[in-house]
C-alpha positions in Angstrom: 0.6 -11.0 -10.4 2.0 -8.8 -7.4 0.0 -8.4 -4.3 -0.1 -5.7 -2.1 -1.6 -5.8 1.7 -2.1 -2.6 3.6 -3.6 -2.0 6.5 -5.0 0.9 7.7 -7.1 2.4 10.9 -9.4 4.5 9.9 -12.5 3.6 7.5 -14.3 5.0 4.8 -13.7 7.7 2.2 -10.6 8.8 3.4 -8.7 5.3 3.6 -10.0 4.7 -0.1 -8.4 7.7 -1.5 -5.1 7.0 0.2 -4.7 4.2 -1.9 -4.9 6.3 -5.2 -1.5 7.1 -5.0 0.1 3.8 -5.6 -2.4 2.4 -8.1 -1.6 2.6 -11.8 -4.2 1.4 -14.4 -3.3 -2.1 -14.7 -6.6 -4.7 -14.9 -6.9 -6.2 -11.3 -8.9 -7.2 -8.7 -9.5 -5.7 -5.3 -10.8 -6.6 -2.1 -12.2 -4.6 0.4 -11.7 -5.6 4.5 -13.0 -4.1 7.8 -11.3 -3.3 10.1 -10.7 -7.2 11.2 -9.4 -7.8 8.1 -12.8 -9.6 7.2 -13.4 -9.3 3.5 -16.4 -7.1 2.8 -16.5 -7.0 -1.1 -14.2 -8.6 -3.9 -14.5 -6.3 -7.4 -12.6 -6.6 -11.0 -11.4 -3.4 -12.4 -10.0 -2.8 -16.2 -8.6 0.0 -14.5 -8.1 0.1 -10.9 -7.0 3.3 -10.3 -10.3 4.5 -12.2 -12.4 1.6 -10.0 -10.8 3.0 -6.8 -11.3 6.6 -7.5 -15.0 5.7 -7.8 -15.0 4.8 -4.4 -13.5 7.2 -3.1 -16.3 10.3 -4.0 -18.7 10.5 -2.1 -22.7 11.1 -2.8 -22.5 8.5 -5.7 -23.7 5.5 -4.2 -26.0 3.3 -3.5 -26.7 2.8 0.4 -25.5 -1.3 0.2 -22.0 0.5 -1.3 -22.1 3.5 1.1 -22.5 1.0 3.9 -19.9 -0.7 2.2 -17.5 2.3 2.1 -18.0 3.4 5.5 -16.8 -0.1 6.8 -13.6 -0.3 4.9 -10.5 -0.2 6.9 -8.3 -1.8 4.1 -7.9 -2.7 0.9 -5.5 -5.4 -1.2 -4.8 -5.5 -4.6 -4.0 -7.9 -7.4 -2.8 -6.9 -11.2 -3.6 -9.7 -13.6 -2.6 -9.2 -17.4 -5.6 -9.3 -18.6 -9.2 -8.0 -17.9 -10.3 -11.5 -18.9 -8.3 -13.4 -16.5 -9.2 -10.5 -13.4 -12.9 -11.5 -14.1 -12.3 -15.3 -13.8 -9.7 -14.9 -10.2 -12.7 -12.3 -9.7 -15.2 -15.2 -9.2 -12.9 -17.9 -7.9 -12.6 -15.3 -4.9 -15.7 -14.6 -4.6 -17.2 -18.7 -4.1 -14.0 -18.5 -2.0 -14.6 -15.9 0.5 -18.1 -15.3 0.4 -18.0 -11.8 0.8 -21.0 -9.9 2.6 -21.4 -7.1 -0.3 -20.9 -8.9 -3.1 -23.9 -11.3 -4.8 -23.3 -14.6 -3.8 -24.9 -17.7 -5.8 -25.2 -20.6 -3.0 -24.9 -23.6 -4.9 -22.5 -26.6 -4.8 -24.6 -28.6 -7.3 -23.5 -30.9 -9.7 -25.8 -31.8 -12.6 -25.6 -35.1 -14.0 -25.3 -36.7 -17.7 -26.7 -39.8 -19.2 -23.4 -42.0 -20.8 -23.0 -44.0 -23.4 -20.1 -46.3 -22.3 -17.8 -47.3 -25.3 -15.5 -49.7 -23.3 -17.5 -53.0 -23.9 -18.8 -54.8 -27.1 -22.2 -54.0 -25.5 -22.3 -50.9 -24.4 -24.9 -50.0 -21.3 -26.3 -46.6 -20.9 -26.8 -44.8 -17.3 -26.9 -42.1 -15.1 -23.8 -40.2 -14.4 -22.9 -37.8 -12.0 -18.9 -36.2 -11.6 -15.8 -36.4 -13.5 -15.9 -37.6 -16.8 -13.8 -40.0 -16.4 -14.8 -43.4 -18.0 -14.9 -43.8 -21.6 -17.9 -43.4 -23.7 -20.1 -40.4 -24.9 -21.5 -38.0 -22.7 -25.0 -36.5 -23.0 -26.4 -33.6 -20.8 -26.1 -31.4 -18.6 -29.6 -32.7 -17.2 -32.0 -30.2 -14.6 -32.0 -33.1 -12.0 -31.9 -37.3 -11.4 -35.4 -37.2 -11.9 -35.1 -35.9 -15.9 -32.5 -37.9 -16.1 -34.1 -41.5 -14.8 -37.3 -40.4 -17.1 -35.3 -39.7 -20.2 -33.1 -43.3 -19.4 -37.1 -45.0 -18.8 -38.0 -43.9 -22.0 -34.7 -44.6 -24.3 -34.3 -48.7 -22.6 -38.2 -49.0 -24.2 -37.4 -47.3 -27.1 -33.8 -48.9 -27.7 -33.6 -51.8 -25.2 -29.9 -50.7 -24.3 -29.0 -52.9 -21.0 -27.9 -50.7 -17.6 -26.8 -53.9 -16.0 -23.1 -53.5 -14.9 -20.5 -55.2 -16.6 -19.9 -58.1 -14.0 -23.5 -58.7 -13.9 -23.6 -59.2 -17.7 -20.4 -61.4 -17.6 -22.2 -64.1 -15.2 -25.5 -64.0 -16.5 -27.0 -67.5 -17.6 -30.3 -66.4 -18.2 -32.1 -62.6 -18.8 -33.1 -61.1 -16.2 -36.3 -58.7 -15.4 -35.5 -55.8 -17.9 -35.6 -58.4 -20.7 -39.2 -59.7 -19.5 -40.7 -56.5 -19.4 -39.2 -55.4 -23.3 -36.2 -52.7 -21.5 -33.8 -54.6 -22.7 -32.2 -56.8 -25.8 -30.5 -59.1 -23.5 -27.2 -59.2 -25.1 -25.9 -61.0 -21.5 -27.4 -64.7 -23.3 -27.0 -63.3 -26.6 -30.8 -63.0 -27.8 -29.0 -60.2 -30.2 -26.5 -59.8 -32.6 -23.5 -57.8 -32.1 -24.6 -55.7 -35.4 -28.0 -55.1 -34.3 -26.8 -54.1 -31.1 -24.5 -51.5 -32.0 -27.4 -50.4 -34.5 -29.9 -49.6 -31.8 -26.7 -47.7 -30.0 -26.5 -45.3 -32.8 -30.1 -44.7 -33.3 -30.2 -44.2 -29.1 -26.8 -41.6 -29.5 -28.5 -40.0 -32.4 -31.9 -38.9 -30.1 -29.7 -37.8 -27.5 -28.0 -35.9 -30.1 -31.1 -34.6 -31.5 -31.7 -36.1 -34.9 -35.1 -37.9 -34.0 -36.8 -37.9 -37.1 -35.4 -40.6 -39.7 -35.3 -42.7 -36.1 -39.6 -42.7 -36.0 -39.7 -42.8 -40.0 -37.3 -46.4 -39.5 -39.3 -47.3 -36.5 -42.2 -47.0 -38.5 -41.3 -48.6 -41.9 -39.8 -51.8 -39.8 -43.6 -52.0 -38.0 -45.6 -52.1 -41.4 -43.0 -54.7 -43.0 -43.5 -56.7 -39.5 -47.3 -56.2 -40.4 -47.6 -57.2 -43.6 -45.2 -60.3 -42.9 -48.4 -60.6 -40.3 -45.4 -61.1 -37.4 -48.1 -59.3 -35.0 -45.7 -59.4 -32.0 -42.8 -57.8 -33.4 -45.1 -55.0 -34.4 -46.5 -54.6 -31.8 -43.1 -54.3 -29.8 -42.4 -51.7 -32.4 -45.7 -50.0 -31.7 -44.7 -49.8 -28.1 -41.3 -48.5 -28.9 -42.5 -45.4 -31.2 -45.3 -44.8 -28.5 -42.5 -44.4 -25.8 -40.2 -42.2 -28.5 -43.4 -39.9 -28.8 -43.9 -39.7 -25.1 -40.0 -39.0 -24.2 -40.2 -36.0 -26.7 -43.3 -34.2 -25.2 -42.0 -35.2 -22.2 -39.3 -32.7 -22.4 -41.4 -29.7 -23.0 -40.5 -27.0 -25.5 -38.4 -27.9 -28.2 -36.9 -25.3 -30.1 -36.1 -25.9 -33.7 -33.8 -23.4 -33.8 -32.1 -23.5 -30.7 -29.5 -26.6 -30.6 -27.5 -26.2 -27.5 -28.1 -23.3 -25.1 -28.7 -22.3 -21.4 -31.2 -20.3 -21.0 -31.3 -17.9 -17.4 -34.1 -15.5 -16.3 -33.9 -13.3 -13.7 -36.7 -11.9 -11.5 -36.9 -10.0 -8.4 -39.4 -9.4 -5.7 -38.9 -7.5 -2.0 -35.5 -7.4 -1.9 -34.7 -11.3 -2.7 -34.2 -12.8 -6.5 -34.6 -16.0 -8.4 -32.6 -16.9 -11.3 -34.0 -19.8 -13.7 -32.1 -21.9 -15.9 -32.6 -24.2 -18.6 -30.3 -26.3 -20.1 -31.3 -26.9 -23.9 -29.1 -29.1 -25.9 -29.8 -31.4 -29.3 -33.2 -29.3 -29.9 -34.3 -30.5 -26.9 -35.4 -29.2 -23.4 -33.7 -31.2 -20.6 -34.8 -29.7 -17.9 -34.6 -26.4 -15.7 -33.4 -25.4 -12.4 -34.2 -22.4 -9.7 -31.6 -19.9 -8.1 -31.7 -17.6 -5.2 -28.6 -16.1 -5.0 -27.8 -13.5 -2.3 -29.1 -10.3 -3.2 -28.8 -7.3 -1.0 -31.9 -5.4 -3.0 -30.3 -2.5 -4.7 -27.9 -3.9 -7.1 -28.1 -3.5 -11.0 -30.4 -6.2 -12.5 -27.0 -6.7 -14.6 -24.8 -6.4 -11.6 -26.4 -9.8 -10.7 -26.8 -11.2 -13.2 -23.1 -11.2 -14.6 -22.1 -12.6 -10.9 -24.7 -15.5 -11.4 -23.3 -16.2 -14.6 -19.4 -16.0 -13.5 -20.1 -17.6 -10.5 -22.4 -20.6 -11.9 -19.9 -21.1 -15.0 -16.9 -21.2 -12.4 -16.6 -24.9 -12.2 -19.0 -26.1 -15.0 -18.4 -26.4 -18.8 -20.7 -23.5 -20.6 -22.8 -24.1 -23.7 -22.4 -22.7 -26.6 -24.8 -19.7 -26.3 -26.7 -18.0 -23.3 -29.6 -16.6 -24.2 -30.5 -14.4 -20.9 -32.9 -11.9 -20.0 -30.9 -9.1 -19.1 -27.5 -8.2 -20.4 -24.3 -7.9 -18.5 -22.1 -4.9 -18.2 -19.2 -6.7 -19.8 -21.0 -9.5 -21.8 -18.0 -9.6 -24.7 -15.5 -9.9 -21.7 -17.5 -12.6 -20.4 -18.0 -14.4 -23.3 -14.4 -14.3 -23.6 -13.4 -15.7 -20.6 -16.4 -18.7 -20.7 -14.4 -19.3 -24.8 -11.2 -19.6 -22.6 -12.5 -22.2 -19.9 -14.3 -24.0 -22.9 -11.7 -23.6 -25.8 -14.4 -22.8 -28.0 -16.0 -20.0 -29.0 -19.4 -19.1 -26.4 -21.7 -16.2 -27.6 -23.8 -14.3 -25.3 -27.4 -12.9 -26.1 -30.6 -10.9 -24.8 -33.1 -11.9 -27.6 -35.8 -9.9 -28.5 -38.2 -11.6 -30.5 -38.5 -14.5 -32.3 -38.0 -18.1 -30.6 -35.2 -17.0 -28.5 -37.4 -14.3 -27.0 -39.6 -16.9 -26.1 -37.7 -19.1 -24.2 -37.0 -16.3 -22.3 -40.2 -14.9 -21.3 -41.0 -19.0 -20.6 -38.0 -18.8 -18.4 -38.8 -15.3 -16.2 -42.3 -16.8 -15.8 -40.9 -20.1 -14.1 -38.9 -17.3 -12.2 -41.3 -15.5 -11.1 -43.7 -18.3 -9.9 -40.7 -19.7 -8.2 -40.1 -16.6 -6.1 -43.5 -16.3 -5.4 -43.4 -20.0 -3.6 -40.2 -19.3 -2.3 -41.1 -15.6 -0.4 -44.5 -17.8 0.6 -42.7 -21.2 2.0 -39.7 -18.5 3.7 -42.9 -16.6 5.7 -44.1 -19.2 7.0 -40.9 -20.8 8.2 -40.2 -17.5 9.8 -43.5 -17.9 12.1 -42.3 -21.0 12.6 -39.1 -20.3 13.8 -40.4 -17.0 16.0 -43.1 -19.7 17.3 -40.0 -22.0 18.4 -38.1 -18.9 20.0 -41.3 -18.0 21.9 -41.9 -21.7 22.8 -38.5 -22.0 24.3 -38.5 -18.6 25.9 -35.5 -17.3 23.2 -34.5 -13.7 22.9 -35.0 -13.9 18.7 -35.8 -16.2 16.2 -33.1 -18.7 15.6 -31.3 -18.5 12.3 -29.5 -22.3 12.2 -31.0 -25.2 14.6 -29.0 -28.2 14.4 -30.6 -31.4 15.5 -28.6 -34.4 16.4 -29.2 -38.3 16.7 -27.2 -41.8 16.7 -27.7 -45.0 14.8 -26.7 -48.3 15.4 -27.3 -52.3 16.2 -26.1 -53.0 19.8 -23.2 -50.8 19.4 -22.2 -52.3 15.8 -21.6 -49.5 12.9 -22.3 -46.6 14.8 -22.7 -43.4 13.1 -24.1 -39.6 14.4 -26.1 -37.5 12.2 -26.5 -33.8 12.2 -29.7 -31.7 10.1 -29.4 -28.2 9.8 -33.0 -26.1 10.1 -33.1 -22.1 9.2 -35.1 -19.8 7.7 -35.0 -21.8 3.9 -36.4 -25.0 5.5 -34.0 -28.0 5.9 -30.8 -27.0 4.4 -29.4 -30.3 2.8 -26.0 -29.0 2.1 -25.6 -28.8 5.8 -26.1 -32.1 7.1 -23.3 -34.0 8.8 -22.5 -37.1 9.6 -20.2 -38.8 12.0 -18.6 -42.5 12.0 -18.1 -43.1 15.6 -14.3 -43.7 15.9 -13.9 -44.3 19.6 -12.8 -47.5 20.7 -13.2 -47.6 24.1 -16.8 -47.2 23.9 -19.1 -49.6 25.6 -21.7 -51.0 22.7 -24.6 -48.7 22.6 -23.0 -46.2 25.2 -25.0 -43.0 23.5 -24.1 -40.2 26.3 -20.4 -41.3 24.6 -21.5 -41.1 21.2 -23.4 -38.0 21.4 -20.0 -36.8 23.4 -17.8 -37.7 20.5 -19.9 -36.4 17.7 -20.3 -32.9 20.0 -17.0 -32.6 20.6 -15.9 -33.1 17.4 -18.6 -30.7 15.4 -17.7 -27.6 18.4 -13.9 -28.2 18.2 -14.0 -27.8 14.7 -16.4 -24.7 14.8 -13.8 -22.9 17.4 -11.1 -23.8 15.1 -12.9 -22.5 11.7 -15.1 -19.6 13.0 -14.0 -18.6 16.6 -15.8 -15.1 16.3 -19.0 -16.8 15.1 -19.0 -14.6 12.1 -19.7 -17.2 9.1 -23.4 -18.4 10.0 -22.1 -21.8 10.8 -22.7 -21.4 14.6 -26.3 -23.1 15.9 -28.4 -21.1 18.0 -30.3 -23.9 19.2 -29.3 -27.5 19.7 -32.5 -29.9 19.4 -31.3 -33.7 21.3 -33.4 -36.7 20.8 -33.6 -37.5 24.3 -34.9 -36.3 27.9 -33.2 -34.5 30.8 -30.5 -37.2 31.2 -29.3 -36.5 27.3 -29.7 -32.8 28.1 -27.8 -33.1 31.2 -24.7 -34.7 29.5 -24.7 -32.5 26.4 -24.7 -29.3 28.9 -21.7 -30.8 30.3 -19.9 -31.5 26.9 -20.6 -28.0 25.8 -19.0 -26.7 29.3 -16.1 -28.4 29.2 -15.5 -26.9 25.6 -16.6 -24.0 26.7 -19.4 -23.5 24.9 -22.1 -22.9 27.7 -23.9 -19.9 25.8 -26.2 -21.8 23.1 -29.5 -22.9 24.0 -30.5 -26.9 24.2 -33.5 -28.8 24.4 -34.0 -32.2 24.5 -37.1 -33.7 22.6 -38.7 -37.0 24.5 -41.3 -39.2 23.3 -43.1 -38.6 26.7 -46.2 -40.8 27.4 -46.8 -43.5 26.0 -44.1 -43.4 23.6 -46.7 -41.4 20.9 -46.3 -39.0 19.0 -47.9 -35.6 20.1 -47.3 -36.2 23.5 -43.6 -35.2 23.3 -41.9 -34.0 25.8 -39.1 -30.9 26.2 -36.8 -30.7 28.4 -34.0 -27.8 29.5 -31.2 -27.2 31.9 -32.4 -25.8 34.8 -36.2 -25.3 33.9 -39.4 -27.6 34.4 -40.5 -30.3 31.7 -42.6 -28.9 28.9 -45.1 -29.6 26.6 -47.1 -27.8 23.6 -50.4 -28.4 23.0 -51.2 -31.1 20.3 -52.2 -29.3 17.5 -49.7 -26.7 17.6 -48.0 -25.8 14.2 -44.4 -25.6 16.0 -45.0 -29.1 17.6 -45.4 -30.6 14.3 -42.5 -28.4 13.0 -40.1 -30.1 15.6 -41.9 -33.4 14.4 -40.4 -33.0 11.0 -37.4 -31.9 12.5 -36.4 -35.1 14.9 -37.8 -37.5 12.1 -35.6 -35.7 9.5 -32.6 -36.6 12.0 -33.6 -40.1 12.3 -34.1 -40.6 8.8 -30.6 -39.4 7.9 -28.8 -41.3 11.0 -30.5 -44.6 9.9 -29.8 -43.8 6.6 -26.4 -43.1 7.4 -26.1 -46.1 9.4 -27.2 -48.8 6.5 -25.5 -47.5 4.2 -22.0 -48.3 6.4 -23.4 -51.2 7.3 -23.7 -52.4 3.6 -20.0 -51.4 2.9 -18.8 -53.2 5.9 -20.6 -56.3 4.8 -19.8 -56.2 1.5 -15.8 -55.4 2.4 -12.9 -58.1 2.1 -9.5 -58.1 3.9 -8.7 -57.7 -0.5 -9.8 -53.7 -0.1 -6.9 -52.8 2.2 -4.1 -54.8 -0.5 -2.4 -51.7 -2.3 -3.1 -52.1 -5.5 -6.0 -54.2 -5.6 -8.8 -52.0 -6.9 -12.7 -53.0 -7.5 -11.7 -55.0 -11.0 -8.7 -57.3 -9.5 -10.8 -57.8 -6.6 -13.5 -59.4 -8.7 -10.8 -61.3 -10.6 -9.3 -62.6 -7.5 -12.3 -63.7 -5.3 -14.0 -65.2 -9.2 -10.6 -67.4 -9.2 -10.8 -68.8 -5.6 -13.8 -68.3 -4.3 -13.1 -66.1 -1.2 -10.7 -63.8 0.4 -9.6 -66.9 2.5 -8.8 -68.7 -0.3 -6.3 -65.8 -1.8 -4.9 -65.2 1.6 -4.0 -69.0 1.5 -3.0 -69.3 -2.1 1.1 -69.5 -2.9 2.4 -67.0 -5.4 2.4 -69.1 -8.4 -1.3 -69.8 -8.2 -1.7 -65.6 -7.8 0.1 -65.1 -10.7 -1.9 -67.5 -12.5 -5.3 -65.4 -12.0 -6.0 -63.5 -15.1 -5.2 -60.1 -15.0 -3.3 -59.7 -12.1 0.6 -59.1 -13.2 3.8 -61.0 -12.0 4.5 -57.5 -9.3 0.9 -56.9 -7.8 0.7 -61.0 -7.1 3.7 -60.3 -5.3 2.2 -57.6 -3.5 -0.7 -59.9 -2.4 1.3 -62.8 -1.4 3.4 -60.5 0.5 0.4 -58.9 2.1 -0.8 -61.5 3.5 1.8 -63.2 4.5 3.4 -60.2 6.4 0.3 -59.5 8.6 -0.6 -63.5 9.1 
């Protein structure tokens, strides 16, 4: 690839067409800058002189691109040696850079599987979520945990597959509470045999992969056998167990018979905003669905966006092997192409017509289209909300991002900060922070300090990242559990970093300690109050319980680690497996410190070199 930065001072038409001259009409992708070098718009060309020379006539465009136009100062340039591999650097800078003019799917998402594990002579079957790292069959991808944990209900009273974890199963003595309600075999106390075991595996692997029938015709046989041997409990069990099979498939909606593994993705649009569905069909069966709203300026080729969905959703996930979609793209072979290249394996690209494709399609725009509709509703009335805040706190506009902040902890002990994020979309999950309170020369429960550390951390980093305030990730209101003293010392914090133009307001419990009577209080200005029934009263509500809830949250869950951790997790070498074998040999992490090396090498698992490690460990740092 060879790169080529220019800078320029003028904008628009003119700066374009200066470029012609040393373009040839190699594939590529370009970038578009203003003129401080922000990027405006990332495009793939198969030929970029052609693309450029586009740009460069005037009266052919759409207001988004003449707006676009008129703001470029710059361009820069890559040649790739392929159209193919232009469209995939195409996408990688686009989740990259976020560009303002170019459709931008905001989603960081990760959907998760249901595994088979293949590592044990009983294998367990769970929820998984990440790398695919640990052996055993995958299954998915799933629309969410909650398809997931239904479908995994349904298959333990179907199959009775344990989920324990393999140490649990190792020390069992007895079954535990999924045997007693029929979810599981119990294998852990051996109430089945290995054969019959792996039997139910396959049967379990062979729903997931779709071939349900000859399971419910066995199912069946084994419950009239049971029957006419007049064992009344085992069929029974087996009654219950086709019962659940039947319920897991309608649970998963329409099947299609002749549809094995596809993702299915609808787009509507509505006032200038868009919402793309996607379903994820795989072994015949519906596992789920998911809604979109990528950022859509409102003039943009139905195709335009949906070809950047598709690039940009496929970017770091493995596609299927066919997507059936309900509008085409302007390069669907060179797309197809490039998702056969991430997947090594062919992936074919469709807009069906008619016929059973067709209708997953039109089931698909009409989950779109009711998902915009609740989505345009919620969005209007967050935006009175957030103009009621503004007027309630005497605000030139409507804030875009509020951040509210709180602390967590026991007399000092595990303390942790928390920071929601509130804008026009409601809460926005993938903002939230949190903060393990690293200074040490904090008094216990000092939370003027606290709040000083987390503050200063979360606006150093912000002046470091975004000094011009240009990404969205500046707050234009800080909400602060607490009253004029919190507000006092945060106004302070934000001056010395010098940071003294946002707005605060610190929310008290006011009389009584109830709820409703909250108090507000700002630098320089009187105590507040809003009346008690007052939709933005209850929207701050929501927003200082939303903070709690994640700082407490935040808070156990370090809490839990830091009782559950040994002086073993800071060994090199000593992962979660030796650890087990280590404290299972001598009882506690005393014990090991104590023991000599031959007694280390002894412990099963744990090799001649990392004993030494642990011996030496221990006996370097007392």
């Amino acid at each position: 690839m060879t790169e080529q930065p220019i800078k320029q001072t003028k904008t628009g038409y003119d700066v374009i067409h200066g470029y012609l001259r040393t373009l040839d009409s190699s594939p590529g992708v370009y970038r578009m800058l203003d003129a401080d070098s922000r990027v405006l718009y990332v495009g793939k060309a198969r030929n970029l002189k052609a693309r450029v020379s586009n740009y460069a006539r005037p009266g052919q465009h759409s207001p988004r691109i003449t707006r676009m136009i008129r703001e470029t100062a710059s361009m820069m340039f890559l040649t790739t040696r392929t159209e193919t591999e232009a469209l995939l650097l195409e996408q990688n800078l686009i989740k990259q850079l976020k560009p303002r003019y170019n459709v931008l799917l905001r989603d960081d998402k990760s959907f998760p599987n249901i595994l088979v594990t293949k590592d044990h002579a009983f294998p367990m079957i769970k929820k998984h979520r990440g790398a695919k790292k640990q052996q055993g069959n995958y299954y998915g991808p799933f629309a969410g945990a909650g398809a997931v944990n239904r479908t995994l209900n349904q298959l333990q009273r179907v199959f009775l597959l344990r989920n324990c974890s393999d140490s649990d199963f190792e020390t069992r003595t007895r079954p535990c509470l999924q045997y007693q309600i029929k979810r599981c075999s119990g294998p852990c106390c051996g109430l089945i045999a290995e054969g019959d075991y792996e039997a139910s595996v396959r049967d379990a692997e062979k729903f997931l992969q779709g071939r349900t029938k000859g399971i419910q015709e066995a199912l069946a046989k084994q419950m009239q056998d049971a029957s006419e041997a007049m064992e009344f409990e085992r069929a029974a069990a087996l009654r219950d167990r086709i019962k659940a099979l039947t319920q897991v498939q309608s649970a998963q909606g329409i099947n299609p018979q002749n549809t094995p593994e596809a993702d299915v993705i609808a787009l509507h649009r509505d006032g200038g905003q868009a919402c793309v569905q996607v379903f994820f069909i795989r072994a015949n069966q519906n596992w789920g669905n998911h809604d979109y709203y990528p950022r859509v300026s409102g003039d943009e080729d139905p195709s335009e966006v949906m070809e950047a969905f598709v690039g940009q959703f496929y970017s770091n996930r493995e596609p299927p092997r066919m997507l059936i979609l309900s509008h085409g793209l302007d390069s669907d072979d060179l797309m197809a192409d490039a998702l056969a290249e991430k997947a090594e394996r062919k992936v074919e690209i469709i807009v069906p017509q008619r016929g059973e494709k067709a209708e997953l399609v039109q089931n698909a725009l009409r989950n779109a289209r009711e998902s915009l509709a609740r989505k345009m509703s919620e969005t209007a009335t967050q935006a009175r909300l957030l103009k009621g805040v503004a007027e309630a706190f005497e605000m030139d506009r409507a804030p875009q991002r509020i951040e509210v902040y709180d602390n967590s902890h026991i007399q000092g002990a595990h303390a942790v900060g928390a920071m929601v994020v509130a804008g026009p979309d409601g809460f926005d999950k993938n903002q939230y922070r949190k903060f393990n309170i690293r200074g040490d020369d904090l008094t216990p429960g000092d939370d003027f300090g606290m709040m000083k550390e987390v503050l200063t951390r979360r606006f150093q980093r912000l002046l470091k990242e975004d000094p011009e305030r240009t990404l969205g990730t500046w707050p234009d209101l800080l909400l602060i559990d607490g009253g004029q003293g919190q507000v006092s010392a945060v106004r302070e914090i934000m001056n010395d970093l010098g940071v003294s133009d946002i707005p605060m307001v610190g929310v008290a419990k006011g009389e009584d300690r109830d709820a409703g009577k909250e108090e507000f209080h700002r630098t320089g200005k009187p105590v507040m109050a809003l009346r008690h029934n007052d939709p933005v009263l209850y929207f701050i509500q929501r927003m200082r319980d939303e903070v709690h809830r994640f700082a407490i949250g935040t808070h156990r869950a370090k809490r839990s680690k830091a009782i559950g951790a040994t002086p073993l997790d800071d060994v090199p070498g000593v992962g979660a497996t030796r650890k087990r074998a280590l404290l299972a040999h001598f009882g506690s992490a005393k014990a090991v410190a104590r023991a000599n090396l031959a007694d280390l090498k002894a412990v099963d698992g744990v090799s001649a070199k990392l004993a030494q490690t642990v011996y030496d460990y221990f006996h370097e740092n007392g």
